[in-house]
N, C-alpha and C positions, 0 to 999 in steps of 0.2 A: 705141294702142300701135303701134308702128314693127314692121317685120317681121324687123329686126335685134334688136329684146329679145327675141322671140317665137321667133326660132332660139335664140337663148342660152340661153334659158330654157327651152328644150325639152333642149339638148344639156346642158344643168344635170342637169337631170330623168335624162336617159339615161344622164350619169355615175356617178350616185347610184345609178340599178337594176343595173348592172354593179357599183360596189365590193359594193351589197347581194347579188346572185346570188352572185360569188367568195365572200364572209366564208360565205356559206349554204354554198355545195359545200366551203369548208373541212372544217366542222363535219362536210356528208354523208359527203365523202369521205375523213376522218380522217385528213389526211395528217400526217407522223408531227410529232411537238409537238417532238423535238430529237432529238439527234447518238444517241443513247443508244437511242432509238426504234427509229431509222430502221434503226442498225447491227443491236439485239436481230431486227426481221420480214427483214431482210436476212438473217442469220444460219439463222432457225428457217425461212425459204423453205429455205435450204440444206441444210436437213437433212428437210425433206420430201418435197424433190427427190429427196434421197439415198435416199428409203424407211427412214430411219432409225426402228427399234423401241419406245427410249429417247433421250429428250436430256436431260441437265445442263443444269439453266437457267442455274448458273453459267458454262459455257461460252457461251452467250448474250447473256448480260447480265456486262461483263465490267468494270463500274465496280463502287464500292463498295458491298458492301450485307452481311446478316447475317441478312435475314431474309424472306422472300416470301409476300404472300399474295394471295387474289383478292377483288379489289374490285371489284363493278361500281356503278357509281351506282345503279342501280336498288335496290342493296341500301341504302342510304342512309349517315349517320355512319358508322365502325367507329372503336371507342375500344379501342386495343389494350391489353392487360391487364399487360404488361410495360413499353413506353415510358410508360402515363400519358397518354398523348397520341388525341385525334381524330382523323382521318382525312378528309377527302370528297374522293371521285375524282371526276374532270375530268368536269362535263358536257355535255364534246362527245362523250362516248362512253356516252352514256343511248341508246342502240339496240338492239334487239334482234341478236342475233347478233356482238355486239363481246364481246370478251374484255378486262379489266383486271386488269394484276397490279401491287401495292402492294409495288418493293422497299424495305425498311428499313434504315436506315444504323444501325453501333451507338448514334451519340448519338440516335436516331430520326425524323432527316431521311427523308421520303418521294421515289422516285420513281418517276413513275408510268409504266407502260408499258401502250400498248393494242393491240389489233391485229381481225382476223376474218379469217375462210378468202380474202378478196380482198385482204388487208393483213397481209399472213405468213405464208399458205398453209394455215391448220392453226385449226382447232377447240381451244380450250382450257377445259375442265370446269372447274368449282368444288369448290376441295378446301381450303379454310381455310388456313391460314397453315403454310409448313415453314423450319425452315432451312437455310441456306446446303449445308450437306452434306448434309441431304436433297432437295432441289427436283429429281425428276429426273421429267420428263414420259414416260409409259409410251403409246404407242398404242393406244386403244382401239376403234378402226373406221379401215379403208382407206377410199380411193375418193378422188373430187374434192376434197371437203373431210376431210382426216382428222380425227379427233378423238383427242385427249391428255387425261387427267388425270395429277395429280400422285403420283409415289406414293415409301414411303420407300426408299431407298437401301440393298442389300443391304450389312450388315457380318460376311461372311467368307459361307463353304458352309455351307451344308446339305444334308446326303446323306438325302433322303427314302424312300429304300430302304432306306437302315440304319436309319431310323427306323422304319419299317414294321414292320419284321423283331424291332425292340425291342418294339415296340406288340404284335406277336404272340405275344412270346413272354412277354409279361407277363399279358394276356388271356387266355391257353391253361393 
C-alpha cells in the first residue's frame, strides 16, 4: 500500500472521529434544538440575573401554546389525558440535571424545550402539567444554581389577617 492511501485513509479516519466527537458534545452540551429554545434560556438567564422571585413562563416561551408540563425522558411516554395523544421527549436531554418542559399547542402539537442551571441559568423542579395562565415558576432556593418550581397563579387577594381574625372568632 502507497504512503499516499495510508495518509488518506488516516485523514479519512480523523474526519469521521471529529464529525463523531461534535454530534457527541452536541447531545453533551445541549445546545439549544431551535429559535424557541435558544430565545425561552435566553430569556430565564435574564430573569435569574435579575434575582427575579417569580417568572411567567408565558413571558418566556412567547410562541403558541395552552398548556405546559415537565417531561424529562427519564420519565418515559406521557400520554396526556386531554389531547389523546403520546408524548416522548428528546433523548438528547436523558441527563441528569437537565430540565424539560412539554409546551402544548391547543390542537396538541408539542414543543419541547430543555435547559440546566449551565443552559438557562436556573434549576426547574417537576410539577405535572399547568396552563397557560397558571405556569408561573416561584424560587425555591438561591445561590449558583437557583431552583424554581411551578406554582399556580394568584387570582385576586387574600387578606390572611382577616381571615385569622374570622377563624378566631368563630372558634372562640
Amino acid at each position: 500500500m502507497s504512503t499516499s492511501k495510508l495518509r488518506r485513509g488516516a485523514l479519512a479516519i480523523a474526519v469521521l472521529i471529529v464529525i463523531a466527537v461534535g454530534w457527541v458534545a452536541w447531545d453533551v452540551l445541549l445546545l439549544p434544538s431551535s429559535f424557541h429554545e435558544a430565545l425561552f434560556r435566553y430569556r430565564l438567564g435574564n430573569a435569574v440575573q435579575a434575582q427575579a422571585k417569580a417568572i411567567d413562563l408565558a413571558e418566556l416561551a412567547s410562541f403558541e401554546w395552552e398548556e405546559v408540563c415537565a417531561h424529562h425522558p427519564y420519565d418515559g411516554e406521557f400520554k396526556h389525558p386531554k389531547y389523546g395523544r403520546t408524548y416522548q421527549a428528546p433523548m438528547n436531554a436523558a441527563q441528569d440535571e437537565v430540565w424539560v418542559l412539554l409546551f402544548i399547542e391547543k390542537d396538541g402539537r408539542p414543543t419541547y424545550i430543555s435547559g440546566s442551571c449551565t443552559r438557562g441559568g436556573a434549576s426547574i423542579g417537576d410539577f405535572g402539567c399547568r396552563s397557560r395562565s397558571q405556569a408561573i415558576l416561584r424560587l425555591e432556593q438561591a445561590g449558583l444554581c437557583p431552583s424554581f418550581s411551578a406554582t399556580v397563579k394568584r387570582q385576586g387577594n387574600l387578606n390572611l389577617r382577616g381571615l385569622g381574625s374570622v377563624l378566631e372568632r368563630e372558634l372562640v
